[in-house]
C-alpha positions in Angstrom: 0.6 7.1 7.8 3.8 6.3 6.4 4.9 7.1 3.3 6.6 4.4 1.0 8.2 5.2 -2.3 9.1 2.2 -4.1 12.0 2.2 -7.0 14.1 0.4 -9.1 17.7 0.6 -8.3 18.7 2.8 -10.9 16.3 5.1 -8.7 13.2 5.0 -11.4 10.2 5.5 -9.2 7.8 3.0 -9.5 5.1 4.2 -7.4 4.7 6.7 -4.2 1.8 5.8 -1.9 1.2 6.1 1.8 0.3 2.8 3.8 -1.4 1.6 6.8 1.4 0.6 9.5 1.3 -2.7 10.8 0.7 -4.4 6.8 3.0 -6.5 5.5 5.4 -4.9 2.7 4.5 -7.7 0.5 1.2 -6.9 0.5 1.0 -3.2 -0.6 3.5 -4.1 -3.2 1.0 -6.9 -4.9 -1.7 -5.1 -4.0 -0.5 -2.1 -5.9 0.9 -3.7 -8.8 4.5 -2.9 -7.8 6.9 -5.7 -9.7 8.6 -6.9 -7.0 9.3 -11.0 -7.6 7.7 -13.2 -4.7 7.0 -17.2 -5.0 6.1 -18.4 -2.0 4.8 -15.5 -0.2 5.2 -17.1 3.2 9.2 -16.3 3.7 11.1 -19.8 2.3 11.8 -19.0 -1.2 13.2 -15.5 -0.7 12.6 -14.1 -3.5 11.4 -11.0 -2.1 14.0 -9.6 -1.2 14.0 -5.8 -1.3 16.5 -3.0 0.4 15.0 -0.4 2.6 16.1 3.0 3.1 14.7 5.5 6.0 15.7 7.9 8.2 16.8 5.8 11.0 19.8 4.7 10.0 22.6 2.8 10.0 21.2 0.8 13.5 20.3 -2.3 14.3 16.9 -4.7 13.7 15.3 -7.5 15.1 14.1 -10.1 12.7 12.3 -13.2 12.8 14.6 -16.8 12.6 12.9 -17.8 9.2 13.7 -14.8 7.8 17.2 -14.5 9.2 18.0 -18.1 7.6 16.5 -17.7 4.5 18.8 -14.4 4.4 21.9 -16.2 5.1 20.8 -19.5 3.1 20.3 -16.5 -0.4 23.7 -14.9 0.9 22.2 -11.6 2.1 23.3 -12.2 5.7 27.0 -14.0 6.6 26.7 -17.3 8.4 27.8 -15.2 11.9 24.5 -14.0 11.3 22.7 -17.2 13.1 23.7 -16.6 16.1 21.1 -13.2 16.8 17.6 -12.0 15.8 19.7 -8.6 15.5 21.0 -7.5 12.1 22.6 -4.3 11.0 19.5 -2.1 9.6 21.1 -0.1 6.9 20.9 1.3 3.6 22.3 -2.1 1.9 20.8 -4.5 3.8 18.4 -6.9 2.2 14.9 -7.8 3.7 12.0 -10.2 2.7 9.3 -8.0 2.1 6.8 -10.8 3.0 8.4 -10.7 6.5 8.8 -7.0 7.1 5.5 -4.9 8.5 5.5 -1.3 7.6 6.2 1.0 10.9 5.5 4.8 10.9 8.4 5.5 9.0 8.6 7.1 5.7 10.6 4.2 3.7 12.0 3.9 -0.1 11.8 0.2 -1.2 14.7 -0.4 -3.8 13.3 -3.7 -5.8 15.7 -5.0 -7.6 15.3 -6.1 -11.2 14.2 -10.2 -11.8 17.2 -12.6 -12.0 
């Protein structure tokens, strides 16, 4: 079971807790109380945007067209971004934690502080 520690990104730790792979990030973050900012919930607003860090990388990542345009709609992904499900998987790179299902990795979740 992976473990996911989730901070803020002056690297205060918000809460440690292992998950069950295959749930949606968005979902252990509500269901633990973690403050991470979500509207919609369903991958349009993009509010939920969080940065990932784990052992695999820098590498590469499929991701699903909604959340690849709401990406580069937010500017978190150029516009050369629309022409592949791939996307560079690295330590800067923003996700929509309503999109992303946990894997057997051990991730930290940087949230980053309301706008």
């Amino acid at each position: 079971m992976p473990q996911l520690s989730f901070r803020t990104e002056s690297g205060e730790i918000l809460l440690d807790i292992f998950a069950q792979p295959g749930t949606l990030l968005l979902d252990v973050a509500r269901a633990n109380e973690v403050p991470l900012h979500w509207r919609c919930g369903q991958g349009t607003c993009g509010t939920c945007r969080v940065r990932v860090v784990h052992a695999h990388q820098p590498g590469m990542v499929s991701i699903t067209p909604k959340e690849r345009n709401v990406l580069v709609r937010h500017g978190c992904l150029p516009a050369s971004a629309l022409a592949s499900l791939n996307v560079p998987d690295q330590a800067d790179s923003w996700r929509l934690a309503c999109h992303l299902p946990l894997d057997d990795r051990d991730w930290i979740v940087i949230v980053p502080s309301p706008a």
